[in-house]
N, C-alpha and C positions, 0 to 999 in steps of 0.2 A: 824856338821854332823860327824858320827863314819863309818869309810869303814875298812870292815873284807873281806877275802877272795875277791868273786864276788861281795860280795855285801855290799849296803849303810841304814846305819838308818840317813832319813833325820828328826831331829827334829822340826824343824821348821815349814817344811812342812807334819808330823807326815806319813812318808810312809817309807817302804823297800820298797828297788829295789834290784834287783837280775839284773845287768847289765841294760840295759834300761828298764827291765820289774817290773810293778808295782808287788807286792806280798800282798795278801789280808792277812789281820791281824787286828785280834778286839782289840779297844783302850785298854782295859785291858794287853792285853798281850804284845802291844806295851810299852804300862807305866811299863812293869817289866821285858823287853828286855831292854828298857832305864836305868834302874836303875841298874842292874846286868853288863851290859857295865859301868856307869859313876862309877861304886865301884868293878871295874876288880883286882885291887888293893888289894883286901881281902874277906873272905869268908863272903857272905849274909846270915845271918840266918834268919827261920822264922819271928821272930818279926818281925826282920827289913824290911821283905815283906808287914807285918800284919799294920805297923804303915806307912811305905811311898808308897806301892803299892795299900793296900785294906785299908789305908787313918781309922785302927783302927777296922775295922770290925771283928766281928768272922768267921773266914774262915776256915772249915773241910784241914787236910793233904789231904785228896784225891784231894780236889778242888785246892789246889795249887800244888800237883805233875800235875793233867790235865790243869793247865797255862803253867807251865813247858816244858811237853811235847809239847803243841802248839809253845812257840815260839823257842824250837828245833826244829819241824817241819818246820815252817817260813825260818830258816835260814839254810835246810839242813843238821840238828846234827840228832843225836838219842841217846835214852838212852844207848844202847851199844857203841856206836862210841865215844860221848861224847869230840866232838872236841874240841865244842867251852862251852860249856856248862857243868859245872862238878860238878856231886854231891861228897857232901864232908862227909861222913858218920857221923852221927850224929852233924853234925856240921852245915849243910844249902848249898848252891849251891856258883860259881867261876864261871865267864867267864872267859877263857882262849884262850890263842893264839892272835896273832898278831890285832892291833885295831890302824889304824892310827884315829886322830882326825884332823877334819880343820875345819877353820870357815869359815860361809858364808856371805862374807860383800858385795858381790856382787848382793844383791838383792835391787828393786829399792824400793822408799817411794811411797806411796801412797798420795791422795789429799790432803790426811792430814796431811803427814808427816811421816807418820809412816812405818815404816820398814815393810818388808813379816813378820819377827817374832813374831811383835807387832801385826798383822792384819791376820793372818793364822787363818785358820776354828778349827787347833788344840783348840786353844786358845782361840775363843768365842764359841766353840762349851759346853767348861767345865759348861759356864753359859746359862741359861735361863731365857730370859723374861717371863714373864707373864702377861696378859693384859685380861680383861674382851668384853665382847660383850652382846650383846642385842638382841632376836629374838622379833619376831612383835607379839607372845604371852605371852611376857613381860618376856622369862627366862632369864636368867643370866649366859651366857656360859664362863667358864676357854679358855683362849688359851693361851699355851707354844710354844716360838720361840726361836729356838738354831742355829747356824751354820749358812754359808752363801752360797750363787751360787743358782743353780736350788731348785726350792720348792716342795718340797715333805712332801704331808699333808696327813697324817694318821685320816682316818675317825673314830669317837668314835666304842668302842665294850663292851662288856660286864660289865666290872667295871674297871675303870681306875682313874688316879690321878695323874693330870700331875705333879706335884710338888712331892709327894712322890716314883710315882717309877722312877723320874731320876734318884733317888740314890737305889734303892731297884733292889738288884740281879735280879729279876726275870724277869725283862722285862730292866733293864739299860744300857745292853753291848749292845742291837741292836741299842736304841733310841742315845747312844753315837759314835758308828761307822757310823750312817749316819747324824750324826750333824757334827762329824770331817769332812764331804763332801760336803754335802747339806744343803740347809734353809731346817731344819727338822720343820714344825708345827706340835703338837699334839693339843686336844681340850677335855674335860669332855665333854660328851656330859650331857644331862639333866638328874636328880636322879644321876650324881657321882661325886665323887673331889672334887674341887672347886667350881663347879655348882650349879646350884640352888637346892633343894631335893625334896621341894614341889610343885610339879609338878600336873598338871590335865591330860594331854594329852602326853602319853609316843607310842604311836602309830606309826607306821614305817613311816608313812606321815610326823609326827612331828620330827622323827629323822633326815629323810632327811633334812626339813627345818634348822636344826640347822646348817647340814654340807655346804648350802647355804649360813647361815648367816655366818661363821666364813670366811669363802672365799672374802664374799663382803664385810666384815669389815676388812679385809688386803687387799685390792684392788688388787687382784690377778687375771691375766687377764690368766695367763698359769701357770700349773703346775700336778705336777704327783700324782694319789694316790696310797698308800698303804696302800691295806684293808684286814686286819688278822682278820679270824676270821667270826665274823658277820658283822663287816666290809666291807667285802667283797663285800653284796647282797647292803651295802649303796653306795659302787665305783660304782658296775656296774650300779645301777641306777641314780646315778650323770653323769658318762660318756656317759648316753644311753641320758640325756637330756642336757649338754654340747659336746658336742664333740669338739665344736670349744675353749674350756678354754682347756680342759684334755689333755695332752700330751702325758702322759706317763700312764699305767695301771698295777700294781702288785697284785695280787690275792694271799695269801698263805693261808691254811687251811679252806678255804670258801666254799660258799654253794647258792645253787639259789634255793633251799626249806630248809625249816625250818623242825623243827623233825617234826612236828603235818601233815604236809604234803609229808611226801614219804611214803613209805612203810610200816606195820605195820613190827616194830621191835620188837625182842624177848625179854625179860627180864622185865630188869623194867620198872612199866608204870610211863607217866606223872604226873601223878601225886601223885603217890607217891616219885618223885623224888623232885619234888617244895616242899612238906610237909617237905623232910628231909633238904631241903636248906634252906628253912626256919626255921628251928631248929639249926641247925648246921652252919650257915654261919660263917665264920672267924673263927674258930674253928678249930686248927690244930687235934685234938684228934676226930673228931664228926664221925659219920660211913659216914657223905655226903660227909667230907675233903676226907676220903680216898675212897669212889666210883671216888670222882671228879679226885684225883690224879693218880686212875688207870687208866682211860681216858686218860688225859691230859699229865701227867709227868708220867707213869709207873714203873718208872727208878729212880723218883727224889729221891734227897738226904734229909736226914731229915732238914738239913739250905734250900733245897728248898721246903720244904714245909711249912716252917716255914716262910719265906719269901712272900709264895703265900696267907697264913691266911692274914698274916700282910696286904698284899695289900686289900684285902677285907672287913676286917675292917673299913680301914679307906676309901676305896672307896664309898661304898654304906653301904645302912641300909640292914638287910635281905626282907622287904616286898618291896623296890624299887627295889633288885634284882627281888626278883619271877615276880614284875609286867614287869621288863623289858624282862626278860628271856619267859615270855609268848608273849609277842609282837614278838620275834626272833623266837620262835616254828611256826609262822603261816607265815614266811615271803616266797613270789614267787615271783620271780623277773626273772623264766624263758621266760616268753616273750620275755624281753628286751636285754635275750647277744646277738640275730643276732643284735639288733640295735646298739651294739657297737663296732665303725669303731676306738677306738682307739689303737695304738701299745697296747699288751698285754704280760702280762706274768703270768701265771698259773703256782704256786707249791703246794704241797701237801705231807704230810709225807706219805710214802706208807702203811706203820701199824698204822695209827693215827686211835684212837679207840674212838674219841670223834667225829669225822666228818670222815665219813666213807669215804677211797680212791675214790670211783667212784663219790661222790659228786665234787670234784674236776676235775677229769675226764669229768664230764657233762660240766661245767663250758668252760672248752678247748676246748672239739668238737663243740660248739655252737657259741662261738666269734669267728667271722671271724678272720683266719689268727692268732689265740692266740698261742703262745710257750709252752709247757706246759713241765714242770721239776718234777721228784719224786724223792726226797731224802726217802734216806736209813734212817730210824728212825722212832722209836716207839712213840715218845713226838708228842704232837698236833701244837707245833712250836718246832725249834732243839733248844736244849741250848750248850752255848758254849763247855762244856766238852765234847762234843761228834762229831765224825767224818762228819756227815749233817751237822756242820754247818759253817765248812769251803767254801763248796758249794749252802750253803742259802745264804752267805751274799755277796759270790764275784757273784754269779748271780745278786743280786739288785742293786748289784755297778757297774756291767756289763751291763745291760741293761739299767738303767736311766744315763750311763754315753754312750753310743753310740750313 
């Protein structure tokens, strides 16, 4: 472990502390707090971020000055004060100032033998199983298992891939900060990933069931979900018919009506919107990419958009999107939040322009007893460069960890 000033990088146990107090920090930013400490020594240049921190990727300047500044933030620097942290004009960044080192032999082995460092959630959290499943209509469901402790299962949403976007920017720094924590499960649901594509029955009944079956094919007697998204309308209608498995409840950017059921909205209609997704799917260039991106990322950078094609691509085909993306326009699951008695927690980005604020709102006032949080941000979830989402991820870690 490395102790600066008040505070510790414990790496084995992959946390800062600031005196006994934990300090919320995304594995990214921890992986290049670690590496700018253990090469204090001499000045880090790009590359050597690009090749041992983003592990070879193409990474925008702006994207690594906003890691930068995160883990100044983390550890009390700023770009003017520049205690600990120094850029070196044309040359790449220095940690500077005082860094005791100790080691930790004080921790005990496990049943197995194995040391806390050898068994830390750091360290299984970098890999994921993957294992198939079975539903009773014969699909062939993807499940990814990373991390270990409390299970925290992320129900399917729109197009996902468990295998591709554990490495893919756009969704990887969430799914990796609560695997360093938690038994994080993901799962394709049916038409995406890994899953089967040829599908008959994409129906919200049928989605449910998948999220059924992945649960009773891990023998999961308790655990928490996090439902982003469309997601969301699958948690709460899991919780409303478990309450006695569901522990824990996280809701961000969701919804207990689908578009085809609130209000008529101005602009584009449905279907001219399906027609252009369907032309344009994975298509960073197509006019759908960028309606989709003013929604969703209004802000994104062009690697993130470039990123969000790529997942789409390889997630789904564009006719299994439209067909899913039609099932989620017509979903009502408002009956069911009174009937969900479990802890909750509602966020929602307050300008998210793809699930309008008060949809989330609704969602809160109705589950009994629900906590409901608005971050400040335009994006339909926060991405790490930006200020929200310092406060999305230490609420998740705060609430499934009390």
């Amino acid at each position: 472990m490395f102790l600066f000033g008040d505070r510790v990088l414990d790496v084995q146990r992959r946390e800062l502390r600031d005196g006994a107090s934990l300090v919320p920090i995304e594995p990214l930013v921890f992986d290049l707090l670690h590496f700018l400490i253990r090469n204090r020594n001499r000045v880090v240049s790009k590359d050597d971020l690009l090749t041992s921190v983003w592990r070879g990727r193409i990474i925008s300047d702006s994207a690594i000055a906003a890691r930068i500044n995160a883990a100044r933030r983390a550890i009390g620097d700023s770009g003017e004060q520049q205690r600990w942290i120094r850029t070196i004009a044309r040359k790449g960044f220095r940690f500077v100032g005082d860094v005791r080192e100790e080691p930790d032999d004080s921790q005990p082995r496990t049943a197995r033998g194995e040391t806390a460092e050898q068994a830390a959630p750091g360290r299984i959290s970098r890999r994921q199983e993957i294992t198939f499943c079975r539903t009773k209509d014969s699909v062939n469901l993807a499940v990814a298992c990373a991390g270990q402790g409390m299970p925290v299962v992320r129900p399917c949403r729109w197009f996902t891939h468990v295998e591709h976007e554990w490495h893919n920017p756009f969704r990887a720094d969430l799914y990796h900060f609560l695997a360093d924590r938690f038994r994080l499960i993901r799962y394709d649901g049916r038409c995406n990933g890994l899953s089967d594509w040829e599908v008959a029955d994409v129906s919200f009944k049928a989605l449910q069931h998948d999220l059924d079956t992945v649960v009773d094919a891990l023998g999961l007697g308790s655990y928490a979900l996090l439902g982003i998204s469309q997601g969301s309308s699958l948690s709460i209608a899991h919780a409303a018919r478990y309450p006695e498995r569901v522990s824990k409840l996280i809701l961000h950017g969701g919804y207990a009506l689908g578009w085809n059921k609130r209000a008529p909205r101005k602009g584009l209609d449905v279907r001219t919107f399906l027609t252009l997704m369907r032309e344009g799917w994975g298509d960073e260039h197509s006019a759908f990419q960028k309606m989709l991106c003013t929604g969703m990322l209004p802000k994104a950078s062009t690697e993130m958009i470039h990123w969000l094609a790529e997942l789409q691509r390889v997630a789904s085909s564009p006719e299994n999107t439209v067909r899913l993306r039609s099932t989620f326009d017509e979903i009502d699951v408002v009956d069911l939040l009174p009937k969900v008695s479990t802890p909750t927690l509602v966020m929602h980005c307050r300008h998210d322009n793809l699930v309008p604020f008060e949809e989330g709102r609704r969602i809160a006032t109705v589950i009994p007893n629900a906590r409901f949080v608005a971050l400040e941000s335009e994006n339909h979830v926060p991405l790490p460069d930006e200020p929200a989402w310092q406060s999305f991820i230490f609420e998740i870690e705060a609430f499934l960890s009390s």
